[in-house]
C-alpha positions in Angstrom: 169.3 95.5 62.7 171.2 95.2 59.4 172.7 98.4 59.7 173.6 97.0 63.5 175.3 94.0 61.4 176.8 95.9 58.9 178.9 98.1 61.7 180.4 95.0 62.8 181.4 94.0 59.8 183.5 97.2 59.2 184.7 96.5 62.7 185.9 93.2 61.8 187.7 94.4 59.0 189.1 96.7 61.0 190.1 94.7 63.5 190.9 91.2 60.8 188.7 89.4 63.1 187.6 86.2 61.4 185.9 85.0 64.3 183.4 87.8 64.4 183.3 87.7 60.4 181.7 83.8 61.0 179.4 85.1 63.7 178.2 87.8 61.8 177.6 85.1 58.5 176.0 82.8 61.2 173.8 85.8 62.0 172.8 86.9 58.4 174.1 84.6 55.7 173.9 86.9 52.8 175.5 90.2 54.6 178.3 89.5 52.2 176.4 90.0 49.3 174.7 92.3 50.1 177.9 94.6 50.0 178.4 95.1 45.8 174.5 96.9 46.1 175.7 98.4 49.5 178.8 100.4 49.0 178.0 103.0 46.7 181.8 103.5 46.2 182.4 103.4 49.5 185.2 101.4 50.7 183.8 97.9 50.9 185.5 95.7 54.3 187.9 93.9 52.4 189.3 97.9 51.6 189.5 98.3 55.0 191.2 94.8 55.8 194.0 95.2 53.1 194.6 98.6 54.6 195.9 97.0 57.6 196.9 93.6 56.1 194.7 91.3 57.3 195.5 88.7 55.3 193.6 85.6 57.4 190.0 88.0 56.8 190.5 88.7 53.2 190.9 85.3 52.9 187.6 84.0 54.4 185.9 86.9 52.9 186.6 86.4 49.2 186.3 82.9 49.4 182.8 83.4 50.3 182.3 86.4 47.8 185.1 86.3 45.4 183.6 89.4 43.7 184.1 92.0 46.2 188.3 91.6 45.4 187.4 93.8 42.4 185.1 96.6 43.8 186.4 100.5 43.4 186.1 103.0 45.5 185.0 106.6 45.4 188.8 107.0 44.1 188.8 104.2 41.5 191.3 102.4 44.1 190.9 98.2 44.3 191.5 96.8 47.4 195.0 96.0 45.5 195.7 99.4 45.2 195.3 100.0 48.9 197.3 96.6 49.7 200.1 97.9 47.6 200.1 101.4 48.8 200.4 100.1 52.5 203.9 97.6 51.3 201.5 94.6 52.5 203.3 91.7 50.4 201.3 88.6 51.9 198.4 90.0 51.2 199.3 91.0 47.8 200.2 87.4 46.7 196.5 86.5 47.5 195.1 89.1 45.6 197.3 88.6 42.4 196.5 84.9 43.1 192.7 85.8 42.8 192.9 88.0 39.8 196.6 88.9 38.0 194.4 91.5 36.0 193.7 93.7 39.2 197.9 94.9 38.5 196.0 96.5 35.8 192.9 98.0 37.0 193.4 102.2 37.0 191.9 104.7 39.4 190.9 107.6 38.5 193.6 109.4 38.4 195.1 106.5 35.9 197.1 105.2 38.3 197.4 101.3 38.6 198.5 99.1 41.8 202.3 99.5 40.5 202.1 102.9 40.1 201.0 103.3 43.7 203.7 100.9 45.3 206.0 103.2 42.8 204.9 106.3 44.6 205.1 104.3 47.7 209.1 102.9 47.2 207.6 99.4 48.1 209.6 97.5 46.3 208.8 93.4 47.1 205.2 94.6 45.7 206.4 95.7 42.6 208.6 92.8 42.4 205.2 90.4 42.9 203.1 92.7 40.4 205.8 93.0 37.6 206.3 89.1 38.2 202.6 88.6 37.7 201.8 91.0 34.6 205.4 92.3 33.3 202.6 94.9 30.9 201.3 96.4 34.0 204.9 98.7 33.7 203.8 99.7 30.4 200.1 101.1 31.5 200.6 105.4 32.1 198.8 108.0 34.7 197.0 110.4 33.5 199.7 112.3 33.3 201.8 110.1 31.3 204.1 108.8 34.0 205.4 105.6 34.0 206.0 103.2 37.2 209.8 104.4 36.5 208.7 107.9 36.3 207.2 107.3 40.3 209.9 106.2 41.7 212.6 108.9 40.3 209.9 111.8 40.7 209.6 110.5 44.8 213.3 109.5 44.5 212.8 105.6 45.5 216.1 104.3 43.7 215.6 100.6 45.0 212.4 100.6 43.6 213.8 102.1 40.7 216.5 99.5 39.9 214.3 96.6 40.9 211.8 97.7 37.9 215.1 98.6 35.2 216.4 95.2 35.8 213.0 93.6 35.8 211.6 95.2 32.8 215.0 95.1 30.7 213.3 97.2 28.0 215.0 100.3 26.6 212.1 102.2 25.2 210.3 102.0 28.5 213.6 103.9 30.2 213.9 106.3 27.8 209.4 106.9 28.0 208.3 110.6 28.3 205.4 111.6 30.0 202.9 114.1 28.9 205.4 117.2 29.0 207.9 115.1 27.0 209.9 114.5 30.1 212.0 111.1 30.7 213.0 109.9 33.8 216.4 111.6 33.7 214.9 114.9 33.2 212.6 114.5 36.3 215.6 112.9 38.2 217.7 116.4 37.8 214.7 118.3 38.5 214.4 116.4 41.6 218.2 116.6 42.6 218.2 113.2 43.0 222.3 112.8 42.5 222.0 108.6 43.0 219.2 108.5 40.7 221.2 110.0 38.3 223.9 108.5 38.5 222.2 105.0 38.5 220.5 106.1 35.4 223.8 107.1 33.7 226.1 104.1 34.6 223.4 101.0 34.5 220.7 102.1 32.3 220.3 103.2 28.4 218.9 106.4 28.7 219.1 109.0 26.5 221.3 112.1 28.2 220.7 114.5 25.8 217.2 113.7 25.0 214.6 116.9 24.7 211.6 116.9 26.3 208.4 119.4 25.7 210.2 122.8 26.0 213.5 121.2 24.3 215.4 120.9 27.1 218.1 118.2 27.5 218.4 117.1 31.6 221.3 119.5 31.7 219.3 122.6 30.6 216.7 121.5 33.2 219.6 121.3 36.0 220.5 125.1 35.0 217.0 126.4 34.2 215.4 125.2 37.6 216.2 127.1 40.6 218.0 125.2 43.1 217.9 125.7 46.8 221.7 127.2 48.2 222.2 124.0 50.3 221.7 122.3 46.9 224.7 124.0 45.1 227.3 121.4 45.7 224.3 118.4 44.0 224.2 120.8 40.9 227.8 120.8 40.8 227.9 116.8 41.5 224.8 115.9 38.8 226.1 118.2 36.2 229.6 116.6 36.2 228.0 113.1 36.4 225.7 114.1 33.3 228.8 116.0 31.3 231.0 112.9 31.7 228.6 111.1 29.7 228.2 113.9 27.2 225.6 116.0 28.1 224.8 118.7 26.2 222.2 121.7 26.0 219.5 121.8 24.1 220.4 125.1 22.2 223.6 123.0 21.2 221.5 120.1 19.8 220.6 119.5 16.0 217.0 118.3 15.6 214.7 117.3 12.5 211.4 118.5 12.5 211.7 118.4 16.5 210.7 114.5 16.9 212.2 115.2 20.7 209.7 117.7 21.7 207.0 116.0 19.6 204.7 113.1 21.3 203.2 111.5 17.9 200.5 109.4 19.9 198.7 109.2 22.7 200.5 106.9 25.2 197.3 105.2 26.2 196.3 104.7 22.3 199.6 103.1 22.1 198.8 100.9 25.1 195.6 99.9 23.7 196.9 99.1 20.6 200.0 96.9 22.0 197.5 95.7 24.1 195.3 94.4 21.1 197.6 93.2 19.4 199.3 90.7 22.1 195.3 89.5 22.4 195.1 88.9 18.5 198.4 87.0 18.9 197.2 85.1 22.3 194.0 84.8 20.1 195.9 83.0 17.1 198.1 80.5 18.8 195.2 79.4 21.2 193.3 78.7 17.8 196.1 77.1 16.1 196.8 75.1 19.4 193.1 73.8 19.7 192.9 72.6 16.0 196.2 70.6 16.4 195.3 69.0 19.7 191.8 68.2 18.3 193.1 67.0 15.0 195.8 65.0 16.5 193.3 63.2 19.4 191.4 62.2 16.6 193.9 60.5 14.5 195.2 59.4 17.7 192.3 57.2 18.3 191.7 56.4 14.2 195.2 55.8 12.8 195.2 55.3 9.4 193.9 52.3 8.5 192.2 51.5 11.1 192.1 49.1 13.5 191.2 45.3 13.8 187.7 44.4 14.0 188.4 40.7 15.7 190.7 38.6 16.9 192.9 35.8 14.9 195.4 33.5 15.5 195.0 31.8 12.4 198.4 30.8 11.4 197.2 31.9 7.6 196.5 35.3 8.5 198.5 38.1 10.4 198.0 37.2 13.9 196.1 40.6 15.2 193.8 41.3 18.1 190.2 43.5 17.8 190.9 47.1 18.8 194.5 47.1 17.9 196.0 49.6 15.0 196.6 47.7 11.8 199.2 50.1 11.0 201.1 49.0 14.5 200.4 45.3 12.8 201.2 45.5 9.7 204.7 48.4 9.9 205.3 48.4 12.8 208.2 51.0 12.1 206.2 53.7 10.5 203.5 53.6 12.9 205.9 54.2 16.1 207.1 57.4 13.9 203.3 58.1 13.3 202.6 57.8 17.4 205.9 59.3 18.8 205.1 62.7 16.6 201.2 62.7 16.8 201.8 62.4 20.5 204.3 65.0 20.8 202.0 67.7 19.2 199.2 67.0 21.1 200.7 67.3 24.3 202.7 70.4 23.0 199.5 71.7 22.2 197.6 71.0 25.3 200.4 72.3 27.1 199.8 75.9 24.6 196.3 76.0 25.7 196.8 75.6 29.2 199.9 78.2 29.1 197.0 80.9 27.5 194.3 80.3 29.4 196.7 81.0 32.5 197.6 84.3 30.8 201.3 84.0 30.6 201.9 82.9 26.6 203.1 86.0 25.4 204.7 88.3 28.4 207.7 88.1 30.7 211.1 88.0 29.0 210.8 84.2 28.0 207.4 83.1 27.8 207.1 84.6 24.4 210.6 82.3 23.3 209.0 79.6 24.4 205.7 80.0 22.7 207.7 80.4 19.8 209.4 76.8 20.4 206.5 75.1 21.8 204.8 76.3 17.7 207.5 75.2 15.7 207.6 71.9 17.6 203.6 71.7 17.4 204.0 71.9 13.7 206.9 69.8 13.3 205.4 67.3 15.0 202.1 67.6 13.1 203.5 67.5 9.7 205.4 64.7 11.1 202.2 62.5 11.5 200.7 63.6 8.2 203.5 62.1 6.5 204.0 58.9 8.5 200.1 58.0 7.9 200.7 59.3 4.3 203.6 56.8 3.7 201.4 54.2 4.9 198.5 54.7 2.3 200.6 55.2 0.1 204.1 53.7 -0.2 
């Protein structure tokens, strides 16, 4: 009988039928998680759904078992992976709503969810994944290979200049892969004359850049045999590539052949850029929560203190219990005390709220404004310790 129910709800999937989904549950409650002890990397039903976009059943489904939007398959694949591969945007958004960390999650091949709608030219999923994690461009295949490197090896020059403009970064167009070759060497290999001459005219790449075998991308035009109905795209490229002043690689002087040489392993450098953006993250999020826990404290004991009664005596200051003697007394200095103890404790709440979302220190702002929102934390900090100092002691 469970096998009986477990048929269906591959059918379902299949199908995106939510109705038979809420039968099935009505039937057997805990069919859903059941599945995680199930599968034995096999693809689980929300693989299937996302195949086809069903958006409506992946929906229902992970609400009721949220982890399943995580499980691999025999490949290593994600149900992202299979969403992006199939251009399914809606769906997607969901998933990247869910879990922005599934952009990063590598099958086992290496190659991420943007790597496969690289492969795949799709380019509103890239657009939703780069928007989500801008470091899932900077994750490499097993071989190296870059999202860029996808979409010039399968010659997808939308894709392409949707990632150049997104990413802006120089060093990630001019990235080789594991046989030293950047994306302009692939892109002559390929004969992909756009390609090129999108790389040349709107990009910073590096013409006469030597990959592995020290080829520049003109040797590789003249070293790689060409079909003859590609004679007259040799022609084109090469003059496209000369223009800019390409050269060979016999014709280029090199010191101790740092273009043929990869000093690290791409995916040690990953890790370690990786790392370090978490010891940063780490840092500020510390720095934020001492601020905004120091600051709600003074915020509630100003210095001073505040009235234990009320008076009206015409003797005495007139005060009333609970209120800030400082705000009594100076009046002036404690406003200045409030308006910058306020200030970094929202700024710092704000911090907190920014890293715990994921988003402090990636993008092509975010890490400006982390900056700003720092400086104005501290400003604003060392703002209160002087207003209550001047009221101890001036």
């Amino acid at each position: 009988m469970a096998k009986v129910r477990e048929r269906k709800l591959y059918e379902a999937a299949l199908m995106g039928s939510v109705a038979h989904l809420q039968s099935l549950l009505h039937e057997d409650p805990y069919i859903l998680h059941r599945i995680p002890n199930d599968v034995e990397r096999k693809n689980t039903p929300v693989h299937y759904a996302c195949v086809f976009g069903h958006v409506e059943f992946v929906k229902d489904i992970l609400f009721r078992n949220p982890e399943l939007v995580s499980l691999t398959n025999r490949q290593g694949s994600s149900p992202l992976h299979l969403a992006s591969a199939n251009g399914h945007v809606e769906l997607v958004k969901e998933l990247l709503e869910m879990d922005a960390n599934l952009c990063l999650t590598q099958d086992h091949q290496g190659m991420t969810p943007l790597h496969v709608a690289a492969k795949k030219g799709q380019v509103e999923v890239l657009r939703e994944q780069v928007g989500a994690k801008p470091i899932a461009a900077w994750i490499f295949t097993d071989q190296g290979e870059t999202a860029l490197h996808l979409c010039v090896r399968y010659g997808h020059l939308e894709a392409l200049k949707m990632l150049v403009q997104s990413a802006n970064d120089e060093a990630l167009e001019n990235w080789k892969d594991d046989e030293g070759n950047a994306i302009l060497h692939i892109a002559t290999a390929k004969r992909h004359t756009e390609i090129v001459d999108f790389l040349i005219s709107n990009t910073r790449i590096k013409v006469n850049e030597l990959n592995a075998n020290g080829q520049t991308a003109l040797d590789v035009l003249e070293q790689i045999p060409s079909k003859l109905n590609e004679m007259e795209v040799d022609t084109e490229i090469a003059q496209i590539i000369s223009e800019h002043g390409a050269k060979r690689g016999r014709d280029i002087t090199t010191t101790g052949g740092g273009g043929c040489r990869r000093t690290a392993s791409r995916k040690t450098r990953l890790g370690k850029h990786t790392q370090l953006l978490a010891e940063m993250r780490s840092a500020v999020l510390i720095l934020a929560s001492l601020v905004a826990t120091a600051s709600f404290q003074i915020g509630i004991n100003p210095p001073g203190g505040v009235w234990q009664d009320d008076t009206q005596n015409s003797t005495a200051v007139t005060h009333v219990a609970g209120k800030a003697i400082m705000a009594t007394k100076e009046r002036s200095k404690y406003i200045n005390f409030l308006v910058n103890n306020s200030v970094a404790f929202l700024v710092s709440l704000l911090l907190i709220l920014q890293i715990v979302n994921g988003s402090s220190l990636k993008g092509r702002y975010l890490p400006k404004f982390t900056a700003m929102a720092l400086n104005v934390v501290i400003g604003n900090f060392v703002g209160t310790y002087f207003s209550a100092m001047t009221s101890v002691w001036v």
